[in-house]
Biopython code that builds the backbone (N, CA, C, O; Angstrom):
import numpy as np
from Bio.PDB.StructureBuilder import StructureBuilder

atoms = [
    (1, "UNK", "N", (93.945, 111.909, 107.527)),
    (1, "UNK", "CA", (92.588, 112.371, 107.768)),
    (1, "UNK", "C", (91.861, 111.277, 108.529)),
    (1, "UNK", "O", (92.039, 110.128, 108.127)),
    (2, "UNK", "N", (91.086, 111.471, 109.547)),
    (2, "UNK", "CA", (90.541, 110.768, 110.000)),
    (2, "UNK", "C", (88.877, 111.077, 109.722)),
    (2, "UNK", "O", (88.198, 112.098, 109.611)),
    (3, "UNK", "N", (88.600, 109.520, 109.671)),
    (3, "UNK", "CA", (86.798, 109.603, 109.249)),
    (3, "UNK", "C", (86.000, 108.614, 110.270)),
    (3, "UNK", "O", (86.631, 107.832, 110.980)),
    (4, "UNK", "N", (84.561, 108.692, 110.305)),
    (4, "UNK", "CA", (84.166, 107.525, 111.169)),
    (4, "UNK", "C", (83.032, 106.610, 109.752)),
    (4, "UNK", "O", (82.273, 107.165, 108.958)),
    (5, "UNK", "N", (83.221, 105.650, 109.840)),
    (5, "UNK", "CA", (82.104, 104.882, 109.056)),
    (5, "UNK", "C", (81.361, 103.501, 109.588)),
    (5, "UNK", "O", (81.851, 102.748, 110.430)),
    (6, "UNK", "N", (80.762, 103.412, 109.281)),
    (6, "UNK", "CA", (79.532, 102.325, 110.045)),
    (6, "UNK", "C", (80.087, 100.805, 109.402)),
    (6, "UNK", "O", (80.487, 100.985, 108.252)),
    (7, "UNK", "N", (80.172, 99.832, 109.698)),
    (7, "UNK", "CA", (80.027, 98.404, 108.878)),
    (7, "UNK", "C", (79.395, 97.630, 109.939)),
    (7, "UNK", "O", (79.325, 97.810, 111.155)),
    (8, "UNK", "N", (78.920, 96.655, 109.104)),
    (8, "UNK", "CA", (78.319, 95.364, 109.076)),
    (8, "UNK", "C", (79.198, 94.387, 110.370)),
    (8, "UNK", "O", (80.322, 94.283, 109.881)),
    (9, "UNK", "N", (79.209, 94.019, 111.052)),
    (9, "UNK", "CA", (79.275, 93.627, 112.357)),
    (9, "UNK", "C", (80.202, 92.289, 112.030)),
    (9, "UNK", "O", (80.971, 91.721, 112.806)),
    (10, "UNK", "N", (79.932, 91.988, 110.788)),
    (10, "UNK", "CA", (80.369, 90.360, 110.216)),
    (10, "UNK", "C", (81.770, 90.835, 109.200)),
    (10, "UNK", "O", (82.830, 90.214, 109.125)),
    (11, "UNK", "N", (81.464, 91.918, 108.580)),
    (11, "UNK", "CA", (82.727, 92.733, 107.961)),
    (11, "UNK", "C", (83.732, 93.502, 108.788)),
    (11, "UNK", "O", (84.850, 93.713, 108.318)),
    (12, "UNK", "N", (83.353, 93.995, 110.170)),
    (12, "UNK", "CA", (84.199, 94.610, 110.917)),
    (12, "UNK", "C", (85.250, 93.334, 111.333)),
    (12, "UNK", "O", (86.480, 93.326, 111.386)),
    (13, "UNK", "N", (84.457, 92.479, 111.552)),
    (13, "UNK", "CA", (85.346, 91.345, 112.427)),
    (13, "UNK", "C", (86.283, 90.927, 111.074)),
    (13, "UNK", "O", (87.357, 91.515, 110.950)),
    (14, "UNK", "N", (85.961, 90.103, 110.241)),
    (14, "UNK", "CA", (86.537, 89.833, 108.540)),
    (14, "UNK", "C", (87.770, 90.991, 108.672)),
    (14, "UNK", "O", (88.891, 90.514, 108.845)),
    (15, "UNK", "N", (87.668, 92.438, 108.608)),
    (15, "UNK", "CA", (88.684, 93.395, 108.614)),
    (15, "UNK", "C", (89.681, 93.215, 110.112)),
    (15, "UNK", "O", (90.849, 93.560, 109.930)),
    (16, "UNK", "N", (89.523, 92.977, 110.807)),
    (16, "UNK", "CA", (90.040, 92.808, 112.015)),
    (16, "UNK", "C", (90.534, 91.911, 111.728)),
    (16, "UNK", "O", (91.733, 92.191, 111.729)),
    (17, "UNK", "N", (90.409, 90.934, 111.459)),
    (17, "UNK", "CA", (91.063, 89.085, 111.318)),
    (17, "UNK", "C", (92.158, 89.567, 110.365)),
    (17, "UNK", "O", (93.300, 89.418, 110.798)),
    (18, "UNK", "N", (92.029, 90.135, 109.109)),
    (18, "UNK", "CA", (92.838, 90.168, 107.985)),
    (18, "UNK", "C", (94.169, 90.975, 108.141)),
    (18, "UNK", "O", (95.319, 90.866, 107.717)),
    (19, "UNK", "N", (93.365, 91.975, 109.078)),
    (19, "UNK", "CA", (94.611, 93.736, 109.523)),
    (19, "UNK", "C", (95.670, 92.443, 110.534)),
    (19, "UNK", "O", (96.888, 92.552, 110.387)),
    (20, "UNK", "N", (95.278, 91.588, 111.254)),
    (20, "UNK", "CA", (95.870, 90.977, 112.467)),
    (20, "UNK", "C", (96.776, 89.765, 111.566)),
    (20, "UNK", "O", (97.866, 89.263, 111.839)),
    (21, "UNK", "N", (96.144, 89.598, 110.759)),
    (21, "UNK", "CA", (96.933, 88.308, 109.852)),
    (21, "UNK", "C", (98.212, 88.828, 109.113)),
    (21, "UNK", "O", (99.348, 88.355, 109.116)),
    (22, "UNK", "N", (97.655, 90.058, 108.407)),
    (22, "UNK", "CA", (98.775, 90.857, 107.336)),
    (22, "UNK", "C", (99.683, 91.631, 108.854)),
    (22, "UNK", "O", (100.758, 92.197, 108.652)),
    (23, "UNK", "N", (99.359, 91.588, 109.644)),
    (23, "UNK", "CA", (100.323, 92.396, 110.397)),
    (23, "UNK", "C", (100.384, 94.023, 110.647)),
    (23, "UNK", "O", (101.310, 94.694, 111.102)),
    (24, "UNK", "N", (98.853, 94.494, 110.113)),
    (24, "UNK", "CA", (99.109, 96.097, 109.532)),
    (24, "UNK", "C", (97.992, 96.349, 110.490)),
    (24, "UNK", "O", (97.240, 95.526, 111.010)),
    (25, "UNK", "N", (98.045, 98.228, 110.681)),
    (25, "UNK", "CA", (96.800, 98.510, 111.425)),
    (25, "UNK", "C", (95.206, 98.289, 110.248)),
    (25, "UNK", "O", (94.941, 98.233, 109.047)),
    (26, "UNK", "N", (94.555, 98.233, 111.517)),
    (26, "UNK", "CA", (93.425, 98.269, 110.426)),
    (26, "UNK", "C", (92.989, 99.438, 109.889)),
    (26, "UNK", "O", (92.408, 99.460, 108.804)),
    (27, "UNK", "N", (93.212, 100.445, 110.553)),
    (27, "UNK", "CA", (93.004, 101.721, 109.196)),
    (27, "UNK", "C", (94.049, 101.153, 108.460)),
    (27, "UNK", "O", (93.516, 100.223, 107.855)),
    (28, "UNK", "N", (95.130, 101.183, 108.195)),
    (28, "UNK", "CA", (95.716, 100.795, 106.668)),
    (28, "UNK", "C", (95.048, 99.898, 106.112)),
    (28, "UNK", "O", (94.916, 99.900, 104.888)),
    (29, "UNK", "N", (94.475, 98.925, 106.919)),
    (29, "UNK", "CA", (93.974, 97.479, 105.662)),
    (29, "UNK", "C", (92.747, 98.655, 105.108)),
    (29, "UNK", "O", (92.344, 98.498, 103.956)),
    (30, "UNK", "N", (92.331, 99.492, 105.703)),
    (30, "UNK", "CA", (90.751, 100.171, 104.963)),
    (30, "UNK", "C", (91.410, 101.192, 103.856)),
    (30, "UNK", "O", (90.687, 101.435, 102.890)),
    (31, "UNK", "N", (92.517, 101.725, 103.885)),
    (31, "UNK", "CA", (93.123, 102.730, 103.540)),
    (31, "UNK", "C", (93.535, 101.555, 101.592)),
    (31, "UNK", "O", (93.232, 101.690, 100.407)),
    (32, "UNK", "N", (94.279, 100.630, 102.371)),
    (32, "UNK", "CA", (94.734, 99.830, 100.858)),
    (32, "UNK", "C", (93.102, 99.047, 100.154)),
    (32, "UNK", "O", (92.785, 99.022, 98.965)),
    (33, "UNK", "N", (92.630, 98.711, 100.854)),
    (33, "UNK", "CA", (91.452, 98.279, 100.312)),
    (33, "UNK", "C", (90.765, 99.454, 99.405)),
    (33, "UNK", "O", (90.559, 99.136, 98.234)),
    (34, "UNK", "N", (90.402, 100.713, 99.786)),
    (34, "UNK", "CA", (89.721, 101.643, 98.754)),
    (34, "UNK", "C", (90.277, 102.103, 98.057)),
    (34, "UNK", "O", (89.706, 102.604, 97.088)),
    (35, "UNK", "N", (91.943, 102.186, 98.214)),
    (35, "UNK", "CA", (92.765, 102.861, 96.863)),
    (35, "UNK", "C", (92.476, 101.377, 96.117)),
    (35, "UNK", "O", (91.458, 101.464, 95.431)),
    (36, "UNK", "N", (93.103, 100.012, 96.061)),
    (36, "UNK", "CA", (92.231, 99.214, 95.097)),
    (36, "UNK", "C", (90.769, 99.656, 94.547)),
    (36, "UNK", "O", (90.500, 100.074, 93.421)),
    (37, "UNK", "N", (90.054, 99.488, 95.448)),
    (37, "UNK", "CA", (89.217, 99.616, 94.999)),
    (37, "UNK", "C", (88.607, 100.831, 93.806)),
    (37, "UNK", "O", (87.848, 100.766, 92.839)),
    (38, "UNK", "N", (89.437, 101.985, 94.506)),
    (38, "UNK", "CA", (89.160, 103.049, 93.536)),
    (38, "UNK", "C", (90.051, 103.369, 92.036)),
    (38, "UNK", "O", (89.969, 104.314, 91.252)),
    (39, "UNK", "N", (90.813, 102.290, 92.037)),
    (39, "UNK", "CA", (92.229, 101.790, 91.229)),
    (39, "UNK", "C", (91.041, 101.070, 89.863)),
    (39, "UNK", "O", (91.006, 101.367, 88.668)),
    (40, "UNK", "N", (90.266, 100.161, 90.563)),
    (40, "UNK", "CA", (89.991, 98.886, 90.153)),
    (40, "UNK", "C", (89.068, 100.003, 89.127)),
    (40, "UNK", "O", (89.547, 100.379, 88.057)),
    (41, "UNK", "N", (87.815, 100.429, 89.562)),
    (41, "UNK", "CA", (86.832, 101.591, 89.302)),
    (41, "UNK", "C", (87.206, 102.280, 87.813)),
    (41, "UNK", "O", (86.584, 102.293, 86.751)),
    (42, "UNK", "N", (88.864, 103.004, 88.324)),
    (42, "UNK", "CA", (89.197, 103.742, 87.622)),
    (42, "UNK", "C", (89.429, 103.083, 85.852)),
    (42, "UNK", "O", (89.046, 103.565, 84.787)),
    (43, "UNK", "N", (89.948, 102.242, 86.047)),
    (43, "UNK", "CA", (90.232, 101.318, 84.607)),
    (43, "UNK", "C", (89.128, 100.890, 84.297)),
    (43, "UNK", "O", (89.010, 100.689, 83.088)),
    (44, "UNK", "N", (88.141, 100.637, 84.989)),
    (44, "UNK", "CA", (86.783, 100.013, 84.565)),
    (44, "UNK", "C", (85.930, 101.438, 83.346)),
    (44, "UNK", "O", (85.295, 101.563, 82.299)),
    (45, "UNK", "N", (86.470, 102.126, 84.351)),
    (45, "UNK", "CA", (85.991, 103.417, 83.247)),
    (45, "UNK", "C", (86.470, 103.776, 82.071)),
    (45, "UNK", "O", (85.712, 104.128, 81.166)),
    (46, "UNK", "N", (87.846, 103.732, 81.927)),
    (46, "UNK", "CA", (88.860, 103.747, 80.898)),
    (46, "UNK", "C", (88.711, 102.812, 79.745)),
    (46, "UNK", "O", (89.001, 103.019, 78.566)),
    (47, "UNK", "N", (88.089, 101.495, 80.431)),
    (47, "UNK", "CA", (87.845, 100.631, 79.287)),
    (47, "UNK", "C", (86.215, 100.653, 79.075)),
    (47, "UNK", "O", (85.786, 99.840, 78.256)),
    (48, "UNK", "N", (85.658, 101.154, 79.462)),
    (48, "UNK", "CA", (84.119, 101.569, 78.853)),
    (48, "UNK", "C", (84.745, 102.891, 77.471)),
    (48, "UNK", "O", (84.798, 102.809, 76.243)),
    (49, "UNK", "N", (85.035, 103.748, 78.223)),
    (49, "UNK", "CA", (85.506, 104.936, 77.543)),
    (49, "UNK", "C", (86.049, 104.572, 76.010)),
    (49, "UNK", "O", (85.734, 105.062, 74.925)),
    (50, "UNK", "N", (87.133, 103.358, 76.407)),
    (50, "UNK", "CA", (87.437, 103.081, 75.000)),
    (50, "UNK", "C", (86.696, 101.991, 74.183)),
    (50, "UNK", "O", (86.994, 101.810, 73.003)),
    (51, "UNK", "N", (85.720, 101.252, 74.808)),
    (51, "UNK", "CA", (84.649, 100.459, 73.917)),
    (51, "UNK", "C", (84.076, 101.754, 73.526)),
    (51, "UNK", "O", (83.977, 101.759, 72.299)),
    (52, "UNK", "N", (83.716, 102.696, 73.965)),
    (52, "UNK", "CA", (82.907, 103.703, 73.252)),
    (52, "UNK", "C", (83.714, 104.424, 72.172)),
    (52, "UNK", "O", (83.239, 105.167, 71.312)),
    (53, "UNK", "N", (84.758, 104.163, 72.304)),
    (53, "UNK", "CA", (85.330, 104.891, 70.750)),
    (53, "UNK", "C", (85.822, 104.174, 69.800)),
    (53, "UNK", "O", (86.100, 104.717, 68.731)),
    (54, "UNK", "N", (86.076, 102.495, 70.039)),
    (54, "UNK", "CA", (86.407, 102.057, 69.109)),
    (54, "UNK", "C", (85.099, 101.285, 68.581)),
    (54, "UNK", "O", (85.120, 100.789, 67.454)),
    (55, "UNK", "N", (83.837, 101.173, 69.490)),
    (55, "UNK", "CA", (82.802, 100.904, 69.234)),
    (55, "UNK", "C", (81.841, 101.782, 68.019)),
    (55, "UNK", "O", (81.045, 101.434, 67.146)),
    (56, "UNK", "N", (82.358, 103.003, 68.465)),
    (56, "UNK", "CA", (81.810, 104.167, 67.641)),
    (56, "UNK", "C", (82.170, 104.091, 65.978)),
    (56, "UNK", "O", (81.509, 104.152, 64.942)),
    (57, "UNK", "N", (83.857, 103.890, 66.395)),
    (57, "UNK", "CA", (84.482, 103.615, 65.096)),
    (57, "UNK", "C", (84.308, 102.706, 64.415)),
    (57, "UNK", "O", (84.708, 102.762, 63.252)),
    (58, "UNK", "N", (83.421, 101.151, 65.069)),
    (58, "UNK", "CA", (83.650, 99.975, 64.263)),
    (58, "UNK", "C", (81.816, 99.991, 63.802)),
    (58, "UNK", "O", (81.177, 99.092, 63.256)),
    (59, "UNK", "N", (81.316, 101.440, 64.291)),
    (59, "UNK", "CA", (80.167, 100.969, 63.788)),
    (59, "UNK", "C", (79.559, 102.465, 62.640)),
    (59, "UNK", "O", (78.475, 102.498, 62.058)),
    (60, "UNK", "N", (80.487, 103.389, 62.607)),
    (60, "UNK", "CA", (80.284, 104.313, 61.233)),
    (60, "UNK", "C", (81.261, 103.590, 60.124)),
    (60, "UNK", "O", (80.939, 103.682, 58.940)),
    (61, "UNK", "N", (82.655, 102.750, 60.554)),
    (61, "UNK", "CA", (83.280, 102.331, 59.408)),
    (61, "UNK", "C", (82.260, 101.120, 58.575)),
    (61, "UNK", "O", (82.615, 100.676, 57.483)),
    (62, "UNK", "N", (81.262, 100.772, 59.095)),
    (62, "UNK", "CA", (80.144, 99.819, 58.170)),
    (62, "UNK", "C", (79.550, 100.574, 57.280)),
    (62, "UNK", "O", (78.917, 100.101, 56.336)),
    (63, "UNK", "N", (79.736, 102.138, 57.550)),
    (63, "UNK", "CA", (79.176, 102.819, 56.243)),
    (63, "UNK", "C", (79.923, 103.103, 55.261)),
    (63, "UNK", "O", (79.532, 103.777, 54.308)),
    (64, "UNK", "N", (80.798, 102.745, 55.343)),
    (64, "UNK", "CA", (81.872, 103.101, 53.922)),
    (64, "UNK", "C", (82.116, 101.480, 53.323)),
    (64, "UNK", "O", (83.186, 101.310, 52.738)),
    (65, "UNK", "N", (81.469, 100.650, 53.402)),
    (65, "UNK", "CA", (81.493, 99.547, 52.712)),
    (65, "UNK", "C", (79.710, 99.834, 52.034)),
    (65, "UNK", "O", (78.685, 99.240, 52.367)),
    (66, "UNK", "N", (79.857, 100.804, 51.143)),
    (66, "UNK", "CA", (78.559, 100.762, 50.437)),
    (66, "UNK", "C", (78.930, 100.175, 49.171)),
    (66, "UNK", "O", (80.037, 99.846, 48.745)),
    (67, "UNK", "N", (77.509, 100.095, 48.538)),
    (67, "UNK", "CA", (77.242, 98.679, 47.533)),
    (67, "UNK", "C", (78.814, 98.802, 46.830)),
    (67, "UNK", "O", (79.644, 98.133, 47.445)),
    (68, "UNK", "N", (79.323, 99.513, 45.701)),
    (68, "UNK", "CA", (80.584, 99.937, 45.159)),
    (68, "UNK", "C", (82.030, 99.460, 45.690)),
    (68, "UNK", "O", (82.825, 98.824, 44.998)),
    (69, "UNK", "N", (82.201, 99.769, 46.713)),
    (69, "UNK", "CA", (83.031, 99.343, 47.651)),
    (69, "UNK", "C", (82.832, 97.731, 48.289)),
    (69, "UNK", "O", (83.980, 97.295, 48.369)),
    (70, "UNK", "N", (82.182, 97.017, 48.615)),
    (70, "UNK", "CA", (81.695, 96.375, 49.032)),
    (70, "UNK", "C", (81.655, 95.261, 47.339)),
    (70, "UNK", "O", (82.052, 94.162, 47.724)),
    (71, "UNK", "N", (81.489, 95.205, 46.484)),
    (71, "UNK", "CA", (81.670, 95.229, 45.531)),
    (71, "UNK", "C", (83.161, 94.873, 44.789)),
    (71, "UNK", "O", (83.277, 93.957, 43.975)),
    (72, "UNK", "N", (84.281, 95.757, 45.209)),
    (72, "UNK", "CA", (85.332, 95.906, 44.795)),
    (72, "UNK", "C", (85.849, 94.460, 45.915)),
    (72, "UNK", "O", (86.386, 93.430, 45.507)),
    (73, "UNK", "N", (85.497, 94.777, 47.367)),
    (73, "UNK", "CA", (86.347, 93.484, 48.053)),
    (73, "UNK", "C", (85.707, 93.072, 47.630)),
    (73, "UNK", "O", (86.403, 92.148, 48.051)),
    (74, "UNK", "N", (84.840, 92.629, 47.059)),
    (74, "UNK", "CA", (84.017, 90.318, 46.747)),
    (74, "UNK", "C", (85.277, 90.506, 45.752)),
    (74, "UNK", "O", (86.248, 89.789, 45.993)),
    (75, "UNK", "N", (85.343, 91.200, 44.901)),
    (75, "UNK", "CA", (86.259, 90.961, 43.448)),
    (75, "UNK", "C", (87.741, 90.736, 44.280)),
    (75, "UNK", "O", (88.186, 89.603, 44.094)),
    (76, "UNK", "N", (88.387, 91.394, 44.953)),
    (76, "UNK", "CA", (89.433, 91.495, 45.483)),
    (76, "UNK", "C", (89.943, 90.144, 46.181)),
    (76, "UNK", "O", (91.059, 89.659, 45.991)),
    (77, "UNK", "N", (88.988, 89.631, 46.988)),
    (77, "UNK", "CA", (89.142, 88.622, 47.764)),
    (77, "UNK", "C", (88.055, 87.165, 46.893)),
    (77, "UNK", "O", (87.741, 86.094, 47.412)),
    (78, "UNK", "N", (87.815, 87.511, 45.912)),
    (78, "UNK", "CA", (87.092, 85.975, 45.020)),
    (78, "UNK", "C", (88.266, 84.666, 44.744)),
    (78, "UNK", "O", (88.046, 83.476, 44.516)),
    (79, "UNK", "N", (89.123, 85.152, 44.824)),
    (79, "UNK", "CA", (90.431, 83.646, 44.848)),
    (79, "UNK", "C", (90.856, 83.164, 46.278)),
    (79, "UNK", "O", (91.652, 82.228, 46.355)),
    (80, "UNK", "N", (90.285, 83.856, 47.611)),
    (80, "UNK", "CA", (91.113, 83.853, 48.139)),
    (80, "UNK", "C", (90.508, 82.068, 49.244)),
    (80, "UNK", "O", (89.324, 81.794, 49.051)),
    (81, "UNK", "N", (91.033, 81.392, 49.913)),
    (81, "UNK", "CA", (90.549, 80.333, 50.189)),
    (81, "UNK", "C", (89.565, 80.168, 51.341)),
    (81, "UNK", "O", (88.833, 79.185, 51.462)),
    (82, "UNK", "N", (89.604, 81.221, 52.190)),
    (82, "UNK", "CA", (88.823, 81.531, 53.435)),
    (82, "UNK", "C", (87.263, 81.814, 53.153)),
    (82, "UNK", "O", (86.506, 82.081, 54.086)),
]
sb = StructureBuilder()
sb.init_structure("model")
sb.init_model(0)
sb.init_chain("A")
sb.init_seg("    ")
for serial, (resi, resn, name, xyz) in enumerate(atoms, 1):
    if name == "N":
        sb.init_residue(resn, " ", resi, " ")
    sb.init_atom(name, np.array(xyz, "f"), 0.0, 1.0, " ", f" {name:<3s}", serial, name[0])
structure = sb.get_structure()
């Protein structure tokens, strides 16, 4: 697919230098640059996603340490050296 996009005059050249260094056209250096990039994105989300569920989980499991429970570990752990 071909697209047209605008850059920064100081980034076109930067992409030109790099496509000429690695040896590749510069649509490929733009082509590998946004699959990273959209690579990079993708896990960034994945690990929000899972702070939100083990976040979720580490913050209703504080309700099942009520007084009773909470109670039972001091007794459980009263010998222990930590």
């Amino acid at each position: 697919m071909k697209t047209a996009i605008s850059l920064p005059d100081a980034l076109y050249a930067d992409a030109e230098k790099t496509a000429k260094d690695l040896g590749i056209p510069r649509s490929q250096l733009f082509a590998r640059a946004l699959e990273e990039f959209i690579s990079h994105h993708r896990r960034e989300r994945i690990t929000e996603r899972l702070d939100m569920v083990y976040g979720a989980t580490a913050e209703s499991g504080t309700e099942l340490l009520a007084p009773a429970n909470l109670e039972a570990l001091r007794e459980l752990t009263r010998h222990d050296t930590w």
